[in-house]
C-alpha positions as CSV (number, residue, x, y, z in Angstrom):
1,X,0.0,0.0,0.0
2,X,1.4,3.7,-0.7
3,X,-0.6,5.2,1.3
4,X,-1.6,3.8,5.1
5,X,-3.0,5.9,7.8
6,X,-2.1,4.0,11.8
7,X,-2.8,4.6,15.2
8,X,0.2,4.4,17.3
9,X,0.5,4.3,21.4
10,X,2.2,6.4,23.6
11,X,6.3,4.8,23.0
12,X,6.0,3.3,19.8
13,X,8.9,3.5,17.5
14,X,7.7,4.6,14.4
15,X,11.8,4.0,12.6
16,X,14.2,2.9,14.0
17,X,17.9,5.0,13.5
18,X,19.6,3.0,10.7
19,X,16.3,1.7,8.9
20,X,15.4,1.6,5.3
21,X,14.4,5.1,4.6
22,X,11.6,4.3,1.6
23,X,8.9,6.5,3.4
24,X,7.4,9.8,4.0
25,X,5.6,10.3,7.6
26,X,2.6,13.0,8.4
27,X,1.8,13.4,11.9
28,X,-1.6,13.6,11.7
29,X,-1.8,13.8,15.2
30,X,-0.3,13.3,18.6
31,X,3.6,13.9,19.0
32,X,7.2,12.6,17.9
33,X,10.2,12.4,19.5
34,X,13.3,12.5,17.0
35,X,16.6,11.0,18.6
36,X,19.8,10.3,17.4
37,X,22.6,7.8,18.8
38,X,25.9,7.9,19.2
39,X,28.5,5.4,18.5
40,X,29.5,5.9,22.0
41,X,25.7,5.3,23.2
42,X,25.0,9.0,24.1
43,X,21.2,10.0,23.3
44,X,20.8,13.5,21.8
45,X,16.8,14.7,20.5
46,X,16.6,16.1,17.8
47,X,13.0,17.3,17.5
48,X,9.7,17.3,19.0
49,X,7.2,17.2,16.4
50,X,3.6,18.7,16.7
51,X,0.2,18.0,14.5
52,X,0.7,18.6,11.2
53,X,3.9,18.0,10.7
54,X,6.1,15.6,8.2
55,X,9.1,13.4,8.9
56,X,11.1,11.5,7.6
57,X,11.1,13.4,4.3
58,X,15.0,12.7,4.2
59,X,14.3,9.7,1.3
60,X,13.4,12.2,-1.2
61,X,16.8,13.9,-1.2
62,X,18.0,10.5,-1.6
63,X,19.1,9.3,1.9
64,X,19.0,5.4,2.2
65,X,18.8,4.8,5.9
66,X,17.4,6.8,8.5
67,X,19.9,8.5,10.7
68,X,17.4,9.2,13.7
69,X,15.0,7.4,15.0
70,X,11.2,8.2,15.9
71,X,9.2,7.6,18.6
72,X,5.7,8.6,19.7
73,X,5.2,11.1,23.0
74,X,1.4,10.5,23.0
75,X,-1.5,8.3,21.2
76,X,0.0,9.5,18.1
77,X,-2.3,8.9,13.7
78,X,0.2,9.0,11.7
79,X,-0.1,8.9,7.9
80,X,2.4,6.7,6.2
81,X,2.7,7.7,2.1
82,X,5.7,5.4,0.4
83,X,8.6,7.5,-2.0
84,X,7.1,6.9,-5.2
85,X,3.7,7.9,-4.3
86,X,4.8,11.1,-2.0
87,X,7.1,12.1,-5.6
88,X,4.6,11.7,-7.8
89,X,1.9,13.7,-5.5
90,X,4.4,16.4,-5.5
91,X,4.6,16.8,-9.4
92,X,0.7,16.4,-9.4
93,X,0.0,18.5,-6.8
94,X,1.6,22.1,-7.2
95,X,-0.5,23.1,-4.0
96,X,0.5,20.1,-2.2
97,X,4.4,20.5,-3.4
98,X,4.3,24.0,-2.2
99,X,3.4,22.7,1.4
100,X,6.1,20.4,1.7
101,X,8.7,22.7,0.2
102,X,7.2,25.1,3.3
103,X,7.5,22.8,5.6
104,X,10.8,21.8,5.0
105,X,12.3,25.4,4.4
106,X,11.2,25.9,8.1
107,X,12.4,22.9,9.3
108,X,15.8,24.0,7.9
109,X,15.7,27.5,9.3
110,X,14.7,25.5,12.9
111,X,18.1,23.2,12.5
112,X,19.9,26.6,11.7
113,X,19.0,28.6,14.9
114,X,19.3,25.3,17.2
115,X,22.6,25.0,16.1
116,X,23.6,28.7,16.8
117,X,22.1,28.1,20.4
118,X,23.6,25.2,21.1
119,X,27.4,26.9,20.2
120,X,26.2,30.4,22.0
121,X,24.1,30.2,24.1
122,X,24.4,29.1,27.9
123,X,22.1,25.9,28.8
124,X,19.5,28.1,30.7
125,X,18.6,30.2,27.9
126,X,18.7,26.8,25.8
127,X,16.4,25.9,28.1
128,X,14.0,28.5,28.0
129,X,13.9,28.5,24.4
130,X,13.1,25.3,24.2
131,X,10.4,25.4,26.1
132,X,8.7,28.7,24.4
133,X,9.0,27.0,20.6
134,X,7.3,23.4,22.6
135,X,4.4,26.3,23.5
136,X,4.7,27.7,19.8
137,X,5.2,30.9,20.7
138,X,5.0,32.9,17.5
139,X,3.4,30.4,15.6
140,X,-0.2,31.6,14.6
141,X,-2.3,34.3,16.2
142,X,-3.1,32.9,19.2
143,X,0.1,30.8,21.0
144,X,-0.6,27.9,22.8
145,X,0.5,28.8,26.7
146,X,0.3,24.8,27.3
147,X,3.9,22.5,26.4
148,X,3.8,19.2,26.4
149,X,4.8,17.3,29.3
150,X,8.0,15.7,28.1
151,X,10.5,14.3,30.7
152,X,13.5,16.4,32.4
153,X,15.4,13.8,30.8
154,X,14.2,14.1,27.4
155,X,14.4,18.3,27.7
156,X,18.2,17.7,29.1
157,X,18.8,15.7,25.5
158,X,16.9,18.9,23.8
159,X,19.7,21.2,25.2
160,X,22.6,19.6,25.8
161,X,22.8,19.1,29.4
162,X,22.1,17.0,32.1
163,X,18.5,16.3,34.0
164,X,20.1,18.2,37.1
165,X,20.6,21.1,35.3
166,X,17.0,21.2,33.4
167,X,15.7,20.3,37.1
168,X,17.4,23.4,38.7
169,X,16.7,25.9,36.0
170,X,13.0,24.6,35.8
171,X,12.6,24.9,39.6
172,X,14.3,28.7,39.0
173,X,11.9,29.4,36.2
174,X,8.8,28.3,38.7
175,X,9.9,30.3,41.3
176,X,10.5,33.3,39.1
177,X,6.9,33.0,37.9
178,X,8.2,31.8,34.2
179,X,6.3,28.4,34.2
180,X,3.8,26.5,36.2
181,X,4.0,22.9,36.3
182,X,1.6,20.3,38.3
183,X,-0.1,17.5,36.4
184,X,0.6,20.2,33.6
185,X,3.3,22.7,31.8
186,X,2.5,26.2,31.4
187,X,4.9,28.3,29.7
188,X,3.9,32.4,30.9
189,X,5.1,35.3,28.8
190,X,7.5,36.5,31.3
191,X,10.0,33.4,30.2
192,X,10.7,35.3,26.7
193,X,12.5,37.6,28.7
194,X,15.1,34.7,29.2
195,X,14.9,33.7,25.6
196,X,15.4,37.6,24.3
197,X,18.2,38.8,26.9
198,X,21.6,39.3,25.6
């Protein structure tokens, strides 16, 4: 089939780093991890991916194994569309081919500026940015104020840095009135004001 749509739980690995890479994904909905391994063992995400969103797309600029891996957050509908079909929709479909080409141009700009932070920027302001883009700050009118709940762990292999660190600067950002967190993560405005200070 070129086209399957599946229902995944909460921890499934959608590909596995080192796979076949013969697929395009569309998060339909739910939430993705993206994680890359080291040789030496060490666990680095790479992306937390919201409705609405492709992965994966890698194949069509000719990649033959995956170099990250995927794994579901939450409940997670996820539409499956092999190469050949996801190629030949794109020459079909100019209005489809234009939202992929968007998708990826921003995905591109994302990698640019989480590279800059990670060379210049010190692991608390890491931090804080990381948790304003999981709130999508500037993304549509009306931002969502809730982030997901991921792990201190998972946020420390965001960053760069270790769970004690995240654990520290996220008890420093509730005290400051930055975030609230119990049951659920609320990122307030006031935590730009980490983000934006030189």
């Amino acid at each position: 089939m070129t086209v399957r749509r599946q229902r995944f739980p909460a921890g499934a690995t959608i590909y596995a780093q080192g796979d076949s890479a013969t697929s395009v994904y569309y998060l339909e909905r739910g939430r993705v991890q993206v994680a890359v391994v080291s040789r030496a063992g060490k666990e680095a995400v790479i992306a937390v991916l919201d409705d609405g969103q492709f992965f994966g797309e890698g194949c069509l600029g000719g990649q033959q194994c995956r170099m990250a891996a995927t794994t579901t957050i939450s409940a997670s509908t996820i539409v499956t569309i092999a190469k050949e079909e996801m190629v030949r929709r794109l020459h079909e479909r100019p209005e489809f081919a234009a939202l992929v080409l968007r998708h990826i141009l921003e995905r591109t700009i994302r990698v640019e500026e989480d590279l800059i932070d990670q060379l210049f920027n010190s692991s608390e302001k890491r931090l804080a940015r990381a948790l304003v883009l999981l709130a999508h700050y500037g993304q549509g009118e009306t931002p969502q104020r809730k982030a997901p709940m991921v792990t201190q762990n998972v946020l420390a292999e965001m960053i760069g840095t270790t769970r004690s660190r995240v654990n520290f600067f996220m008890n420093k950002f509730r005290r400051f009135g930055f975030i609230e967190y119990n049951g659920q993560l609320k990122v307030n405005d006031s935590l730009l004001t980490v983000v934006l200070r030189e």
